[in-house]
C-alpha positions, -999 to 999 in steps of 0.1 A, spaced: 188 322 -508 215 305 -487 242 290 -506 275 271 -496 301 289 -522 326 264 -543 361 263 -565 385 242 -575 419 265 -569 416 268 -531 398 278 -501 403 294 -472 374 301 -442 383 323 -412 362 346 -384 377 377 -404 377 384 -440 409 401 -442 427 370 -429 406 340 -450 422 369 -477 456 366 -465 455 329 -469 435 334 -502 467 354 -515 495 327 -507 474 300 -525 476 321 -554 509 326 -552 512 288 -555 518 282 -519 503 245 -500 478 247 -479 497 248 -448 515 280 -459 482 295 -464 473 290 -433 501 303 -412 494 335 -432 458 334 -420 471 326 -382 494 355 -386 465 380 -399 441 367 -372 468 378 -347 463 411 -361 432 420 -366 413 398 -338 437 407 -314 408 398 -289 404 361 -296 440 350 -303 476 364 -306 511 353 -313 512 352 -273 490 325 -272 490 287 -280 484 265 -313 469 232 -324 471 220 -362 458 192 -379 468 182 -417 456 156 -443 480 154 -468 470 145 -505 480 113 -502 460 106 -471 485 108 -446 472 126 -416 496 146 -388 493 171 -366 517 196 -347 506 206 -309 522 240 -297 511 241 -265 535 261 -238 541 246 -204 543 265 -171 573 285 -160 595 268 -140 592 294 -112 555 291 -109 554 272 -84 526 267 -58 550 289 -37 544 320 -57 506 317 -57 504 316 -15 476 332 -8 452 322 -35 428 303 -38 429 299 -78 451 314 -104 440 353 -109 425 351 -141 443 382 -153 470 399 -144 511 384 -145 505 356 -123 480 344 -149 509 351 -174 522 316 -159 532 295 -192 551 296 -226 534 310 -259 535 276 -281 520 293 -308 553 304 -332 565 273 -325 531 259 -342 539 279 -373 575 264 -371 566 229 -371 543 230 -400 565 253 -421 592 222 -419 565 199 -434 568 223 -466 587 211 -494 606 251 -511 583 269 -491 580 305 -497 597 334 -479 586 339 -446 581 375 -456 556 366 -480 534 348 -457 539 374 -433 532 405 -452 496 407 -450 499 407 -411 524 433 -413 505 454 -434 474 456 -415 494 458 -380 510 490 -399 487 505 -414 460 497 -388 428 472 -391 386 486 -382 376 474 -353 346 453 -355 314 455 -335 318 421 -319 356 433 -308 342 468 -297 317 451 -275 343 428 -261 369 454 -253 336 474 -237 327 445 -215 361 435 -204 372 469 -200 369 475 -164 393 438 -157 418 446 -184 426 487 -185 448 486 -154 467 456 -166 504 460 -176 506 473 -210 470 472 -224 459 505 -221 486 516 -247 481 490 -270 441 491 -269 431 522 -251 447 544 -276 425 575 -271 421 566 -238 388 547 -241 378 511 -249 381 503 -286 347 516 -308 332 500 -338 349 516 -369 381 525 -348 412 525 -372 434 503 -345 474 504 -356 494 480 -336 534 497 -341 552 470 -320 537 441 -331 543 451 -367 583 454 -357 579 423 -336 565 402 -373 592 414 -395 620 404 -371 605 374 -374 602 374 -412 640 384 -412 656 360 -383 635 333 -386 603 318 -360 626 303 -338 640 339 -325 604 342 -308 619 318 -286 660 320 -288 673 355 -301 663 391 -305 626 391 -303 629 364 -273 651 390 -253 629 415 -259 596 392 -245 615 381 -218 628 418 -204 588 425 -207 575 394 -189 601 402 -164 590 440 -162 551 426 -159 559 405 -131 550 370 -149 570 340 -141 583 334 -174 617 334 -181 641 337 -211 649 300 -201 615 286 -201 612 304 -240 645 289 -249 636 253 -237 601 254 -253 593 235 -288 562 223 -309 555 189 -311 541 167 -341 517 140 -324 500 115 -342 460 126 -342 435 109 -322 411 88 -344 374 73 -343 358 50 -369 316 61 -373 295 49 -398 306 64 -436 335 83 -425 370 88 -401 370 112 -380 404 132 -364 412 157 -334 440 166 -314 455 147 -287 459 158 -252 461 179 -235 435 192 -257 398 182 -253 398 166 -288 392 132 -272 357 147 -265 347 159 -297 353 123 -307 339 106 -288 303 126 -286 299 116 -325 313 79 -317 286 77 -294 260 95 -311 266 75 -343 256 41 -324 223 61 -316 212 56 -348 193 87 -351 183 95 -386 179 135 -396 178 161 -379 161 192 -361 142 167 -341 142 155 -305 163 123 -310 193 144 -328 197 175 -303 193 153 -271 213 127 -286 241 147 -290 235 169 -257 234 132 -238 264 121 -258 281 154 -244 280 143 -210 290 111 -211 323 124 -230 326 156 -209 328 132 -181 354 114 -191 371 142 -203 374 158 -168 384 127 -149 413 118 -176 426 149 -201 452 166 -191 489 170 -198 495 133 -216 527 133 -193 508 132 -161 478 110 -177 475 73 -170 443 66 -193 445 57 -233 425 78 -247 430 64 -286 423 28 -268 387 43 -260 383 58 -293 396 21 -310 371 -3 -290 337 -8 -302 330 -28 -271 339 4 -250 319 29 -270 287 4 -272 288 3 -232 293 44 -228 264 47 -257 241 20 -239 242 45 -211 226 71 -224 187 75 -217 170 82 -254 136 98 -233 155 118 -202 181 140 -195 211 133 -174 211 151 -147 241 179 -152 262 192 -118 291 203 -141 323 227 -140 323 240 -175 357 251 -194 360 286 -207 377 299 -232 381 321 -266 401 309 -295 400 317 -338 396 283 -356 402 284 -397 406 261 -422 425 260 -461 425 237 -487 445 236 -517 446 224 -553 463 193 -542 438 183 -518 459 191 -488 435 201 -457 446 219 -430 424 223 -393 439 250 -371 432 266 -335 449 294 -324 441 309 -288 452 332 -258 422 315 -237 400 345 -226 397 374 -245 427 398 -245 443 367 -225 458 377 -191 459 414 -204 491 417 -203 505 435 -234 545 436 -236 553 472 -251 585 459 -271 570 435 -291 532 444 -290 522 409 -279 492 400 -257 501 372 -235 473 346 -230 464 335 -197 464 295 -203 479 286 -176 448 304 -152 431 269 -154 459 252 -130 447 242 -99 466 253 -72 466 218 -55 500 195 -52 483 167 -70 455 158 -88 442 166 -128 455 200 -140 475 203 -106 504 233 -111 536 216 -116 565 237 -136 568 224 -167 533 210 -174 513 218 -200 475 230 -192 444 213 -203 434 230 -235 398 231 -247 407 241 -281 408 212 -309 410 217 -348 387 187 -367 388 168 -393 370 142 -411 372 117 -443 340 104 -457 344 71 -474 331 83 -508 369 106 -508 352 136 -490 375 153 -466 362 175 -441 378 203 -421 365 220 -398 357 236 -360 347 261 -337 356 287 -311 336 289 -283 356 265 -248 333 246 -235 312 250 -267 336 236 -290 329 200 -291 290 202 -293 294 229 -319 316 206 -337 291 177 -332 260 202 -343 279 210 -379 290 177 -386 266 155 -377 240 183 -400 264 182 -425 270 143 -427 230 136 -427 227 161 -461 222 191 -451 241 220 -472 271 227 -453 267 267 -453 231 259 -439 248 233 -412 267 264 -398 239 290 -399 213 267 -387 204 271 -343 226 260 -319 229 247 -280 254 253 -256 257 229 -224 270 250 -193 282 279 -184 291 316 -209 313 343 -207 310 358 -170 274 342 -162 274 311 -135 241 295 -151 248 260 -163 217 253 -183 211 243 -216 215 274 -237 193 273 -270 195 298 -298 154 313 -301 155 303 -338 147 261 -327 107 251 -333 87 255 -301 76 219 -302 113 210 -299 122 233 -272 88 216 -252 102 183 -260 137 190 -244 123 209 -213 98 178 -208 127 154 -208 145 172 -176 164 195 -198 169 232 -177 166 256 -210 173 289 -214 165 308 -245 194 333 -256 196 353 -285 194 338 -326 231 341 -343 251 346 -304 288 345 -302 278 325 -273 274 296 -298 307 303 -313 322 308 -346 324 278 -369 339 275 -404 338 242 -423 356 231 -460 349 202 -478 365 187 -504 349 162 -526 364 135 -545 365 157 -583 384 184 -568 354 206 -561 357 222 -525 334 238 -507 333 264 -476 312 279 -454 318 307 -424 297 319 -394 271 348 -391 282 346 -360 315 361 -367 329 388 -387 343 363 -413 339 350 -449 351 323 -473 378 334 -499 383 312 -526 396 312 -562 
């Protein structure tokens, strides 16, 4: 029997145990929500060391219990020597190596930003012990991370400071491998002791920056120095029964928005059927166009994406072009990616939606051997171009496709909750929710078959990816309306790994976490 666990304490949901348990402990301790979860982002950037680090970037999204909601983007622009100078002869940012090493690591400066919002929080050593422990005393490898670190291995062993850090015995990590990470453990109690900001100005950022330097990547000690989180106010769609939030630019939160804004002015009632799954996959393309015409760093953007999101007259006239019987036709450039997302809620009702990513797995693959961070490789999406969306500029900030949810049901339901997964992130959003919003059981809403528009990890297929556990008649139906399926495997990464809380209007809250993933609800 499949049931969606509950409490009243607290609740945190993760794609690792360990870390929904390190957030588990600060709520016991009496910490807010938001503590919680830096404790989880710290953990996560431990012990899934190939979906996100503390050399990555971070997006946050909180509902305060009095139904304020703000968010905190720490998103890390490009050096200011990478320039379209230092990429001559390529065609494209290398995917891996220093030269995709190109921008700042925002995430710390995430953690920063929603530590202020704490009123007395506790020690940073306290929310940082967990991390420490297990990057001491070493963490098990899992078999998703041992088949990652297989795959990848051939692009990532030569890189700068990787083989050390994850080819310890001189091999790609294995399933039940005790991994200890020495460096990064030094690197988190520095932290603990002189505060976030020295990631950025002070011991830890010389030590980053002598690496970088060593590795060849553009950034500089200045570009750390000059970087800092910022505290946007969330995009925000009205549907019927609920409000729903996501991150601003240059995330792809305007997307996720707008495929339930759309869908919702469908009308489609239930789900499993055709009307829901097309519906949303036809929903997907009118936002995903959008989304690659306009999203970008807001700086260089000249289109309102919370006008959009605010006129009914708009959003009738992008739903009125969607064709309930056929499928759009679907020449598309998908956007890659590997990320964490996790959720907490607390006593109080605070929610907290988090995203925390180095891009592709492992990042560029650059590991810096003082500090034991793996440096993501954001900034690979640039185009080398002198104008143009997502043109290389120094000093702009990349397009991100991560984006950390959250919703409000009119009956005092709030919802957090999201995905890894790029591309996959706004349709596995809109699969969850829109399951969970019509009745269905929101552990169930998580486990149940999912789709995938566009392209995976290292394939060039762009079809419409379906999990083998959807009825027959359905798949028929979809294929018959121009739909180019492929079957892949029941409970695929591919699909990503969701997490969802909810928090109903007694105090109850409820949580659910991914098959998918090696993770688990911890509550108390």
């Amino acid at each position: 029997m499949i049931h969606t666990p509950s409490s009243l304490n607290g609740m945190v949901t993760s794609p690792h145990h360990l870390a929904s348990q390190a957030g588990l402990d600060i709520l016991k301790r009496g910490g807010t929500a938001a503590e919680a979860a830096i404790a989880v982002a710290a953990a996560l950037a431990v012990v899934y060391p190939h979906m996100n680090s503390i050399g990555g970037d971070s997006f946050w999204i909180v509902r305060e219990p009095d139904g304020r909601v703000h968010g905190v983007s720490a998103c890390g622009a490009a050096a200011q020597a990478a320039t379209l100078d230092l990429y001559k002869g390529h065609t494209t940012v290398p995917w891996r190596g220093p030269l995709a090493a190109n921008t700042v690591a925002g995430t710390i400066s995430g953690w920063e930003a929603l530590l202020a919002t704490v009123h007395n929080p506790l020690p940073l050593e306290k929310l940082l012990e967990r991390a420490i422990d297990y990057a001491e005393t070493g963490v098990v490898i899992t078999k998703g991370g041992a088949e990652i670190a297989a795959a990848k291995d051939a692009e990532l062993r030569d890189q700068y400071g990787y083989g050390a850090a994850f080819r310890p015995d001189g091999a790609p990590l294995r399933e039940g491998q005790v991994l200890k990470q020495p460096a990064l453990a030094r690197t988190l109690k520095k932290l603990a002791h002189y505060g976030l900001r020295d990631f950025y100005d002070g011991h830890v950022a010389k030590e980053i920056a002598t690496d970088l330097k060593a590795a060849g990547s553009p950034v500089s000690a200045e570009d750390l120095k000059a970087h800092a989180a910022t505290t946007p106010v969330p995009l925000t769609t009205r549907i019927g029964g609920a409000d729903l939030y996501n991150m601003t630019p240059p995330t792809q939160g305007f997307a996720s928005l707008l495929i339930l804004a759309l869908y919702d002015r469908l009308k489609v009632v239930g789900t499993e059927h055709f009307a829901h799954v097309h519906g949303l996959i036809e929903a997907t393309k009118q936002a995903f166009l959008l989304r690659d015409r306009h999203i970008g760093d807001p700086a260089y953007m000249d289109f309102d994406a919370q006008g959009l999101l605010s006129d009914s007259a708009a959003l009738d006239a992008l739903a009125a072009r969607i064709d309930r019987e056929h499928a759009l036709p679907w020449p598309h450039v998908p956007q890659e990616g590997d990320t964490v997302w996790f959720g907490v809620i607390d006593r109080e009702g605070r929610a907290v939606s988090a995203i925390q990513s180095t891009y592709f797995e492992f990042g560029s693959g650059i590991v810096l051997p003082q500090t034991g961070i793996v440096w993501q490789n954001r900034g690979a999406s640039f185009r080398l171009t002198e104008t143009g969306w997502n043109a290389l500029k120094p000093g702009r900030k990349p397009f991100h496709t991560l984006n950390p949810a959250l919703a409000v049901f009119d009956d005092g339901r709030v919802m957090s909750y999201g995905t890894m997964g790029g591309e996959g992130q706004p349709q596995t959003q809109a699969a969850v929710f829109s399951r969970y919003a019509a009745g269905v059981p929101l552990q169930i809403s998580v486990i149940m078959p999912r789709w995938l528009l566009g392209k995976t990890w290292g394939e060039e297929s762009v079809t419409l990816k379906l999990e083998e556990r959807f009825d027959p008649a359905l798949i028929a139906q979809l294929k018959s309306a121009g739909h180019q399926v492929e079957m892949v495997p029941h409970f695929t990464s591919v699909m990503g790994h969701a997490g969802a809380l909810v928090r109903h209007a007694n105090g109850r809250i409820e949580g659910a976490s991914d098959p998918r993933s090696d993770g688990s609800v911890a509550a108390w």
